[in-house]
N, C-alpha and C positions, 0 to 999 in steps of 0.2 A: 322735233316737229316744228314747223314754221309756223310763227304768229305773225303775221303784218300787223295788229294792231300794239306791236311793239316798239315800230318801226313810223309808226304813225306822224308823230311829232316830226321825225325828219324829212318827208314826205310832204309836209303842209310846210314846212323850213323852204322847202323847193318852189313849191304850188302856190307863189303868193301872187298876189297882183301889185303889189308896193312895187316899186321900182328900184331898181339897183340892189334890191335887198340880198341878194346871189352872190354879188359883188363883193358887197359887203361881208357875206361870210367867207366868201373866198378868198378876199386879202386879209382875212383877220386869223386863219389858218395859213396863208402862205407869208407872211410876213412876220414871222416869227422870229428868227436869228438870219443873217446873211454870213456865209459862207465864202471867204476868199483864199485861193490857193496861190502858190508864186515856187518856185525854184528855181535855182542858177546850180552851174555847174564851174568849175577850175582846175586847168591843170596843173601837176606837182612834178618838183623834180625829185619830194622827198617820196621813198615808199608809202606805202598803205598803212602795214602795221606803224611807222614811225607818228604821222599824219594820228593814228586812232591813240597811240599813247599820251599824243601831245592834248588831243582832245578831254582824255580821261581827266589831264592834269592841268584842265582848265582852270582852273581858280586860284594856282599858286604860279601859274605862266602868263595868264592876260595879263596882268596889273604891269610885268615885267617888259612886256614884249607891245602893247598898247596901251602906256598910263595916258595917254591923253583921252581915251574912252573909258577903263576901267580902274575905278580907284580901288575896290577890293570887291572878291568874291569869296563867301563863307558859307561854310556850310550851319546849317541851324538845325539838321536833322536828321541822321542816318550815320550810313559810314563810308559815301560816296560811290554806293552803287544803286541800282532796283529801291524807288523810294525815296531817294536821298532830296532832302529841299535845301537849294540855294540861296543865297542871298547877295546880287548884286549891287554894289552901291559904284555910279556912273560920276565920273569925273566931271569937275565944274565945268560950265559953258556949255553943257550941253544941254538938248530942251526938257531931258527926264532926268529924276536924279536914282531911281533904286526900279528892282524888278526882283522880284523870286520864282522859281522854277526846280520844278519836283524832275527827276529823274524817269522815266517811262522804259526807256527798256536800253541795256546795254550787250552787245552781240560780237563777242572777241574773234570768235571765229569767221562773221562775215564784215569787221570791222563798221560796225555803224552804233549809232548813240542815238536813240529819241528822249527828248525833254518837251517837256511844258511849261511856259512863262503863265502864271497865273493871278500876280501881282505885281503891282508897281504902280506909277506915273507912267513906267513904256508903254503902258498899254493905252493912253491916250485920253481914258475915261471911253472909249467907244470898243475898246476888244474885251470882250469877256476871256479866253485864254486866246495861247498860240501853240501849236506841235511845231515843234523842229525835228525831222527827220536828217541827218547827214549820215554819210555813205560815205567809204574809203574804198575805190574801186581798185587793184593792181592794174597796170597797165605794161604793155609790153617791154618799155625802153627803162622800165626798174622805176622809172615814179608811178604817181597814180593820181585818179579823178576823183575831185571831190565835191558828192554829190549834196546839197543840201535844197528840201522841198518844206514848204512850210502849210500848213491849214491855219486860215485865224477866224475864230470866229464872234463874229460881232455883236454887239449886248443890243436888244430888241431889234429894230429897223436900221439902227447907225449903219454907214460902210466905209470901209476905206476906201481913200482916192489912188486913181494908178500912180499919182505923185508918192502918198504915204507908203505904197506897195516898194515902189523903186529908191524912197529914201531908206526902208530898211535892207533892202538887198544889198545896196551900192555901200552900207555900213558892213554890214556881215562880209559880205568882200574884201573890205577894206582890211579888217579885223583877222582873217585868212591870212591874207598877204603878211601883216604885222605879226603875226606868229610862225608864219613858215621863216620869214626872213630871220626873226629871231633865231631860231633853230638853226638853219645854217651860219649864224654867225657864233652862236654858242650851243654846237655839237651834242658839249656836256651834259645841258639842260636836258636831255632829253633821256 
Protein backbone atom coordinates (compact mmCIF):
# COMPACT_ATOMS: atom_id res chain seq x y z
CA UNK A 1 0.00 0.00 0.00
CA UNK A 2 1.40 3.55 -0.80
CA UNK A 3 2.24 5.95 2.16
CA UNK A 4 3.26 9.39 0.76
CA UNK A 5 3.87 10.46 4.16
CA UNK A 6 6.94 8.15 3.75
CA UNK A 7 8.12 9.94 1.04
CA UNK A 8 7.46 13.15 2.74
CA UNK A 9 10.93 14.37 3.67
CA UNK A 10 11.95 14.00 -0.15
CA UNK A 11 9.20 15.95 -1.35
CA UNK A 12 9.95 19.00 0.89
CA UNK A 13 13.95 18.07 -0.28
CA UNK A 14 12.37 19.33 -3.78
CA UNK A 15 9.71 22.08 -2.49
CA UNK A 16 12.07 24.43 -0.95
CA UNK A 17 12.34 28.13 -1.52
CA UNK A 18 16.33 28.42 -0.81
CA UNK A 19 17.82 28.61 -3.78
CA UNK A 20 20.13 26.26 -5.60
CA UNK A 21 19.22 23.90 -3.03
CA UNK A 22 18.21 21.19 -6.08
CA UNK A 23 21.54 21.91 -7.36
CA UNK A 24 23.11 21.20 -4.63
CA UNK A 25 21.73 17.82 -4.28
CA UNK A 26 22.07 17.20 -7.57
CA UNK A 27 25.72 17.48 -7.87
CA UNK A 28 26.28 15.91 -4.55
CA UNK A 29 24.66 12.70 -6.20
CA UNK A 30 26.14 13.14 -9.59
CA UNK A 31 29.59 13.88 -8.80
CA UNK A 32 30.57 10.96 -7.15
CA UNK A 33 33.38 9.08 -9.05
CA UNK A 34 34.12 10.07 -12.88
CA UNK A 35 34.35 7.48 -15.31
CA UNK A 36 36.97 7.60 -18.24
CA UNK A 37 36.99 5.01 -21.08
CA UNK A 38 39.99 4.97 -23.85
CA UNK A 39 41.02 1.94 -26.34
CA UNK A 40 43.48 1.55 -29.22
CA UNK A 41 43.84 -1.03 -31.38
CA UNK A 42 47.33 -2.69 -33.45
CA UNK A 43 47.93 -4.76 -35.98
CA UNK A 44 50.19 -8.05 -35.59
CA UNK A 45 52.16 -10.06 -37.92
CA UNK A 46 52.20 -12.50 -34.99
CA UNK A 47 48.94 -14.91 -34.56
CA UNK A 48 46.45 -14.53 -32.05
CA UNK A 49 47.07 -17.54 -30.02
CA UNK A 50 51.07 -16.62 -30.01
CA UNK A 51 50.14 -12.58 -28.97
CA UNK A 52 47.52 -14.33 -25.92
CA UNK A 53 50.64 -16.84 -24.68
CA UNK A 54 53.02 -14.01 -24.73
CA UNK A 55 50.48 -11.98 -22.66
CA UNK A 56 49.81 -14.89 -20.04
CA UNK A 57 53.74 -14.65 -19.68
CA UNK A 58 53.88 -11.32 -18.92
CA UNK A 59 56.03 -10.94 -15.96
CA UNK A 60 58.84 -13.08 -16.83
CA UNK A 61 58.88 -11.49 -20.80
CA UNK A 62 58.39 -7.46 -19.95
CA UNK A 63 61.49 -7.00 -17.93
CA UNK A 64 63.17 -8.90 -21.00
CA UNK A 65 61.76 -7.32 -23.89
CA UNK A 66 61.07 -3.53 -22.23
CA UNK A 67 63.73 -3.05 -19.23
CA UNK A 68 63.62 0.39 -19.65
CA UNK A 69 59.87 0.48 -18.41
CA UNK A 70 59.70 -2.71 -16.40
CA UNK A 71 62.14 -3.54 -13.75
CA UNK A 72 60.28 -6.71 -12.46
CA UNK A 73 56.79 -8.25 -12.39
CA UNK A 74 55.83 -10.88 -9.48
CA UNK A 75 53.39 -12.43 -8.52
CA UNK A 76 52.26 -11.98 -4.60
CA UNK A 77 49.32 -14.16 -4.87
CA UNK A 78 47.74 -16.98 -6.72
CA UNK A 79 49.13 -19.07 -9.32
CA UNK A 80 48.80 -16.73 -12.21
CA UNK A 81 45.48 -17.21 -13.34
CA UNK A 82 41.52 -15.98 -12.16
CA UNK A 83 42.65 -13.95 -8.84
CA UNK A 84 46.19 -13.88 -9.25
CA UNK A 85 47.68 -10.12 -7.80
CA UNK A 86 50.61 -8.73 -9.36
CA UNK A 87 53.20 -6.71 -8.53
CA UNK A 88 54.92 -4.28 -10.75
CA UNK A 89 57.95 -2.51 -9.97
CA UNK A 90 58.79 0.31 -12.96
CA UNK A 91 62.10 1.09 -13.97
CA UNK A 92 64.06 4.32 -12.85
CA UNK A 93 63.24 7.68 -14.63
CA UNK A 94 60.01 7.07 -14.91
CA UNK A 95 57.36 9.36 -13.17
CA UNK A 96 55.69 6.07 -11.00
CA UNK A 97 57.77 3.55 -9.54
CA UNK A 98 55.23 0.14 -8.69
CA UNK A 99 51.49 -0.66 -9.41
CA UNK A 100 49.63 -4.06 -8.47
CA UNK A 101 46.77 -5.69 -10.41
CA UNK A 102 44.53 -8.71 -9.68
CA UNK A 103 43.82 -10.83 -12.64
CA UNK A 104 39.80 -10.42 -13.64
CA UNK A 105 39.25 -12.98 -16.01
CA UNK A 106 41.27 -15.05 -18.47
CA UNK A 107 39.45 -16.57 -21.77
CA UNK A 108 41.83 -19.09 -23.93
CA UNK A 109 39.41 -19.94 -26.09
CA UNK A 110 38.51 -16.39 -27.26
CA UNK A 111 42.09 -15.09 -26.46
CA UNK A 112 41.52 -12.14 -24.27
CA UNK A 113 42.82 -11.27 -20.52
CA UNK A 114 41.07 -8.63 -18.24
CA UNK A 115 43.21 -7.27 -15.19
CA UNK A 116 42.85 -4.58 -12.78
CA UNK A 117 45.58 -1.95 -11.53
CA UNK A 118 44.49 -1.23 -8.02
CA UNK A 119 47.57 0.09 -6.57
CA UNK A 120 50.57 2.00 -6.93
CA UNK A 121 51.93 5.53 -7.68
CA UNK A 122 50.42 4.57 -11.60
CA UNK A 123 47.59 5.41 -10.47
CA UNK A 124 48.51 9.08 -9.86
CA UNK A 125 46.77 9.57 -6.40
CA UNK A 126 43.52 10.50 -8.64
CA UNK A 127 42.42 6.84 -10.16
CA UNK A 128 40.86 4.71 -7.78
CA UNK A 129 41.46 1.39 -10.13
CA UNK A 130 41.67 0.72 -13.88
CA UNK A 131 40.24 -2.50 -16.12
CA UNK A 132 42.36 -3.46 -18.86
CA UNK A 133 40.35 -5.42 -21.25
CA UNK A 134 42.91 -6.78 -24.28
CA UNK A 135 41.63 -9.00 -27.05
CA UNK A 136 43.57 -11.13 -29.61
CA UNK A 137 41.46 -11.01 -32.68
CA UNK A 138 42.72 -13.63 -35.75
CA UNK A 139 42.86 -11.99 -38.77
CA UNK A 140 42.76 -13.18 -42.05
CA UNK A 141 46.54 -12.87 -43.56
CA UNK A 142 47.65 -15.30 -40.15
CA UNK A 143 48.39 -12.29 -37.86
CA UNK A 144 45.92 -10.73 -35.63
CA UNK A 145 44.43 -7.36 -33.98
CA UNK A 146 45.03 -6.44 -30.73
CA UNK A 147 42.35 -5.05 -29.12
CA UNK A 148 43.01 -3.24 -25.66
CA UNK A 149 39.88 -0.90 -23.93
CA UNK A 150 40.46 0.49 -20.62
CA UNK A 151 37.71 1.96 -17.94
CA UNK A 152 39.42 4.13 -15.11
CA UNK A 153 37.81 5.13 -12.59
CA UNK A 154 38.56 8.25 -10.68
CA UNK A 155 38.73 8.68 -6.65
CA UNK A 156 35.75 11.36 -5.71
CA UNK A 157 35.52 14.39 -8.41
CA UNK A 158 39.44 14.13 -9.71
CA UNK A 159 39.63 13.34 -13.64
CA UNK A 160 42.00 12.50 -16.03
CA UNK A 161 43.26 14.83 -18.68
CA UNK A 162 42.97 13.80 -22.46
CA UNK A 163 46.95 14.48 -22.02
CA UNK A 164 47.06 11.68 -18.91
CA UNK A 165 44.49 9.34 -21.19
CA UNK A 166 46.98 9.49 -24.36
CA UNK A 167 50.29 9.41 -22.11
CA UNK A 168 49.07 6.04 -20.97
CA UNK A 169 47.88 4.66 -24.31
CA UNK A 170 50.98 5.94 -26.34
CA UNK A 171 52.89 3.80 -23.31
CA UNK A 172 50.78 0.59 -23.57
CA UNK A 173 51.71 0.92 -27.40
CA UNK A 174 54.88 1.39 -26.98
CA UNK A 175 55.16 -1.72 -24.67
CA UNK A 176 53.15 -3.93 -27.42
CA UNK A 177 55.63 -3.18 -29.93
CA UNK A 178 58.52 -3.96 -27.39
CA UNK A 179 57.17 -7.45 -26.78
CA UNK A 180 56.08 -8.35 -30.16
CA UNK A 181 59.50 -7.25 -31.58
CA UNK A 182 60.95 -9.28 -28.87
CA UNK A 183 59.23 -12.42 -29.98
CA UNK A 184 60.22 -12.19 -33.41
CA UNK A 185 63.72 -11.78 -32.65
CA UNK A 186 63.59 -14.65 -29.95
CA UNK A 187 61.05 -17.11 -31.52
CA UNK A 188 62.12 -19.41 -28.59
CA UNK A 189 60.81 -17.18 -25.87
CA UNK A 190 57.61 -17.98 -26.79
Amino acid sequence: MFQPYKYHHIHSYFNTSKPFHFLHFFFHIAIVMAVITAEFEITSSLPAPTLFKIYNDFDTLAPKAEPETYKAVNIIEGDGGIGTIKSITYSDGLPFTNSKHKIDAVDSNNFSISFTVFEGDVLMGIIESGTHHLKFLPSADGGSVYKHSMVFKCKDDAKLTDDNVSLMKEGLKKSFKAVEAYIIAHPEAC
